[in-house]
N, C-alpha and C positions, 0 to 999 in steps of 0.2 A: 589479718593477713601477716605473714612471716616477714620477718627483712629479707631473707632469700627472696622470696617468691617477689615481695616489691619490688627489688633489684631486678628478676629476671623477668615482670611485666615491665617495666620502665625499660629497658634494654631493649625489648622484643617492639615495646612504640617505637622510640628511636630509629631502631632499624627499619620501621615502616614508614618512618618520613624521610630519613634521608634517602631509601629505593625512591617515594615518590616526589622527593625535591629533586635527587637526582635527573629527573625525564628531562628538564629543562634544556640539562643540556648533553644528556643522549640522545634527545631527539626534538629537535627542534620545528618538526614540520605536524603540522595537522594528521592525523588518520581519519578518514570515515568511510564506513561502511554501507551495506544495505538496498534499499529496493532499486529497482532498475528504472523504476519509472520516477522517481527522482534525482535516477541519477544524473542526466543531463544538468536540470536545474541545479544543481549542487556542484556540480562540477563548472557551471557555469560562473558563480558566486567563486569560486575558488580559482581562477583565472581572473577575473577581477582583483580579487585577494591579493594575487601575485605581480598585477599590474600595477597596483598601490603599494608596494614595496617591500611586503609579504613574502614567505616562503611558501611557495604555491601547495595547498595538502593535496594528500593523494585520498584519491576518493576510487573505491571499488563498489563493484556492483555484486554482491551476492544473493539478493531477494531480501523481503522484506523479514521471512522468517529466519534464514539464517544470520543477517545484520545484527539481529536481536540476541542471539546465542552469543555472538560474539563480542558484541556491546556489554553481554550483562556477565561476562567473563571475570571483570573486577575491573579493578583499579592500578593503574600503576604505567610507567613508561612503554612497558610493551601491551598494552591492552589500547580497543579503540578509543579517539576520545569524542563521536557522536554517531549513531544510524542514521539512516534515512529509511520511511518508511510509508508506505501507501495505504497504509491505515492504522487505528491507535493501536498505542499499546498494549498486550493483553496484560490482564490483571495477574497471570500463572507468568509472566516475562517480567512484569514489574517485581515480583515475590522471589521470582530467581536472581534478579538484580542484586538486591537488599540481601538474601540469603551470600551472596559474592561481596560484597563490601560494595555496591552502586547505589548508595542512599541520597546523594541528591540529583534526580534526574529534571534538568527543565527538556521540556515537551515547547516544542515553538510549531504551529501553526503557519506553514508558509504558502498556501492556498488550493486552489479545488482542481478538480481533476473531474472529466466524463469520462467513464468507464462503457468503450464502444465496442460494437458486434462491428466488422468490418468484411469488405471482399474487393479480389482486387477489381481495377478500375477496368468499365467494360465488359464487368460481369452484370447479369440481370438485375436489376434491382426487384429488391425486398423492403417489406415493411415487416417487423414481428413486436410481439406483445411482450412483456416480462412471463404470462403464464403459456404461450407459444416457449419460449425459451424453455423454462423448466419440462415443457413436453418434449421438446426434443433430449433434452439431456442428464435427467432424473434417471436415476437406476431404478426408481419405482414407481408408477403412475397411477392414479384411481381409474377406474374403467366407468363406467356408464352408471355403475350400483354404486361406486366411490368406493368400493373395496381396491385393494393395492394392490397390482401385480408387475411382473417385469413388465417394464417398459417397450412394449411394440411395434414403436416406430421408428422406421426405416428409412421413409423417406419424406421430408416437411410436408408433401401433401397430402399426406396420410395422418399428417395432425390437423389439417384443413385442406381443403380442395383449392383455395385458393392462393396458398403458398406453391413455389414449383414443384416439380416432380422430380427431385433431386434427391441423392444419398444424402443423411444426413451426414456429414464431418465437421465438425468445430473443432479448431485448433488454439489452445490457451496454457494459459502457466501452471507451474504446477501446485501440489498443494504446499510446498515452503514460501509461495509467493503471495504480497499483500494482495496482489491484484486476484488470486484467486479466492480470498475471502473476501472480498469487496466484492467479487464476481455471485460468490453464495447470497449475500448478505443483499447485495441488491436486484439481485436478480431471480434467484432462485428462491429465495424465504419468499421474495413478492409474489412471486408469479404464483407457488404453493398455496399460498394466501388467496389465491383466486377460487380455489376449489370448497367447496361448502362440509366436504369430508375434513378435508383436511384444516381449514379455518375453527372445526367442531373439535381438531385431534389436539389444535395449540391450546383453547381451550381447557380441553381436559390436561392439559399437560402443565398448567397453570394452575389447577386446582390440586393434581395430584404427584405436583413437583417433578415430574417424569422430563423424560425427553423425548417421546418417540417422535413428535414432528420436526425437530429438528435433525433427527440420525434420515428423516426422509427429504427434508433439502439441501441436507450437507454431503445426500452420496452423490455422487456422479457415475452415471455406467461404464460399463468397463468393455462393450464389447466393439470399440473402436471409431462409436460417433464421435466421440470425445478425444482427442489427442495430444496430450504432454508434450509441449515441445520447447521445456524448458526456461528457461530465465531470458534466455538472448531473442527478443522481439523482433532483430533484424532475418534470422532463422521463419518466425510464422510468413514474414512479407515474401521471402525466399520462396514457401509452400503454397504460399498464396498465389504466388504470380505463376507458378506450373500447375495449378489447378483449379481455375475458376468457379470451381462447384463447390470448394470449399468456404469459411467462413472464421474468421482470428478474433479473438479478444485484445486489445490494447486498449492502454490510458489515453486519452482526448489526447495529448502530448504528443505521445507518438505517430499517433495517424496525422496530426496537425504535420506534422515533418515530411510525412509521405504521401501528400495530396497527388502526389504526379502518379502514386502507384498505387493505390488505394481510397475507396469509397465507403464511407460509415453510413452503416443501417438506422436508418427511425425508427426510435421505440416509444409506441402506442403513438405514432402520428409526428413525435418530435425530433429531427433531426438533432445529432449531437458536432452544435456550434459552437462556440466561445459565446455567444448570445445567448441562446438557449442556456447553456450549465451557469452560467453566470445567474443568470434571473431566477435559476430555480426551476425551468421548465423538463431540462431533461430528467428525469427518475434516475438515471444510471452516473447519478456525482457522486461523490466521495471527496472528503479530505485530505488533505497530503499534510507529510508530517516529516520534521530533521528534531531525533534527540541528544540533547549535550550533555555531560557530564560535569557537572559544578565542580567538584573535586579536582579536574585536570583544569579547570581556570587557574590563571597564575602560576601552572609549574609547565604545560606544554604551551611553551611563544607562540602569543597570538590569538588563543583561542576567543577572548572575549571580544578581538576586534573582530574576527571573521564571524562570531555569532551577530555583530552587530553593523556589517556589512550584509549578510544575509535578510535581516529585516531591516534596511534601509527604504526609504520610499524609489530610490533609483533601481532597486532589487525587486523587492513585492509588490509594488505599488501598480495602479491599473496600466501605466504608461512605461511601466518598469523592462528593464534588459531581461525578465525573466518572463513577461506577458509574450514577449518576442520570440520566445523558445517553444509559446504553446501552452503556458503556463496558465492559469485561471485567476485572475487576484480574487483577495478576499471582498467582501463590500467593506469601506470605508472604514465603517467603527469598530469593525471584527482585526483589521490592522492594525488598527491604533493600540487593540486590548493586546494583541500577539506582538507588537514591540515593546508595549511595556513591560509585560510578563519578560520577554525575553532579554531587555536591557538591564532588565534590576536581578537575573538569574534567576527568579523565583523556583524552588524547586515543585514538583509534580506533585501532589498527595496521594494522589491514587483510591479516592473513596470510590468514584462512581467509576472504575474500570471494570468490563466485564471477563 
């Protein structure tokens, strides 16, 4: 290499530590971004933060999927410096990261979440299945031969006699939101997975590297059972309470906040409790997830304490200020492994992301 070209790589580092030493102190407060259904509990942790003598960060709620765009933005004083997210990381978001300068990401584990069918309270109650679900709201169904056709049904009792006789409407997030892959991934791959056609389609789709069962329970119909209503969860409880026939997606969390206006659906027999998703009984858990940027440790004040306020036993822990919010803890040993990981920074590797 040339002494020019030395000079003007060593020049071009410099300029890139003193922009990211500089953050310290242009900005001295936390940023985070990301899912809504974390967002309470984060923001919760960050009130706290600020009561321990902290500058309180400001935490926004944009969905799981845009948190993650904006998170994997880069590095530096004006960039976030953690998401929140209602499911992992995809492996195309960790790749965009690293392609931005985001190469050390710790992934903290801060506990479980039920993923509930809800309506409001005083409306009929319902039991349904994961493979009831996906019949009401698959944009493709097998029929009687198990070949695929649009999807049919109008109204739940017309995917059994013994659901009511109601329009079908379900109201949920959209597709930038974690809680709508979480919604795929648990609900609709399972319930698909019920069918002998289509249990035969994942099969072949495993041997001949294909996707077609999954383009058939990751579509959702379009002709108005199903209804987008955005990121802001306080909006479905709004739709909800003017129309009793219909039916919302929320995280255990939030329905836990709205017991005075809202009743969660049993699925396959299990009501979705803090007992129940705890023990592993409900089918509809998932994971929740806040990730940090190692990199903004030690130049944005504070980050490493509030990463370590967040996994606190007073925070995570079964007795914690964040079980009180509706929050899920982990079991026991699954805490201990997510504050050590998260106390020592370990960054993420990202082998087994999908």
């Amino acid at each position: 290499m040339s002494i020019l070209k030395q000079a003007n790589t060593l020049a071009l580092a410099a300029a890139s530590l003193v922009a990211l030493s500089g953050a310290a102190t242009a900005r001295d407060q936390i940023r985070i971004v990301g899912s809504s259904t974390v967002y309470p509990f984060t923001t919760a942790v960050a009130e706290q933060f600020g009561k321990a003598g902290g500058k309180t960060p400001i935490v926004e709620s944009t969905g799981t999927g845009g948190g993650m765009k904006i998170f994997c933005e880069g590095v530096g004083e004006d960039k976030a410096d953690a998401t929140n997210a209602s499911r992992r990381i995809k492996k195309s978001e960790f790749e965009l990261c690293a392609k931005n300068g985001v190469t050390d990401i710790v992934e903290v584990k801060v506990g479980i979440d039920g993923l509930t069918i809800a309506h409001a309270k005083g409306a009929k109650a319902v039991k349904l299945t994961r493979k009831q679900v996906f019949q009401a709201l698959a944009e493709q169904v097998p029929d009687k031969d198990g070949k695929l056709v649009a999807n049919p049904y109008k109204m739940w009792s017309d995917i059994d006699a013994a659901l009511p006789a109601l329009k079908i409407e379900v109201l949920g997030p959209p597709p930038t939101s974690g809680t709508r892959d979480s919604f795929h991934e648990l609900f609709m791959e399972k319930g698909a997975e019920e069918f002998e056609s289509l249990k035969a389609m994942k099969k072949a789709d495993e041997e001949k590297k294909t996707k077609d069962f999954e383009k058939v329970w990751k579509s959702i119909r379009k002709d108005g059972a199903y209804v987008e209503a955005g990121e802001n969860d306080n909006v479905i409880v709004q739709k909800l309470e003017a129309n009793k026939d219909a039916y919302g997606i929320f995280g255990y969390s939030f329905l836990e906040e709205n017991t005075s206006k809202l009743e969660g659906v049993a699925i396959e027999g299990v009501d979705p409790t803090y007992e129940n998703i705890s023990a592993g009984k409900y089918k509809g858990a998932r994971d929740l997830f806040v990730y940090f940027k190692k990199q903004h440790v030690g130049v944005i004040a504070g980050l490493d304490k509030f990463v370590a306020e967040y996994v606190s036993e007073k925070a995570i822990g079964e007795d914690g200020y964040l079980a009180k919010k509706g929050l899920v803890a982990l079991p026991k040993d699954k805490i201990e492994a997510t504050r050590k990981g998260a106390l020592a920074m370990a960054p993420l590797k990202g082998d087994d992301l999908k």
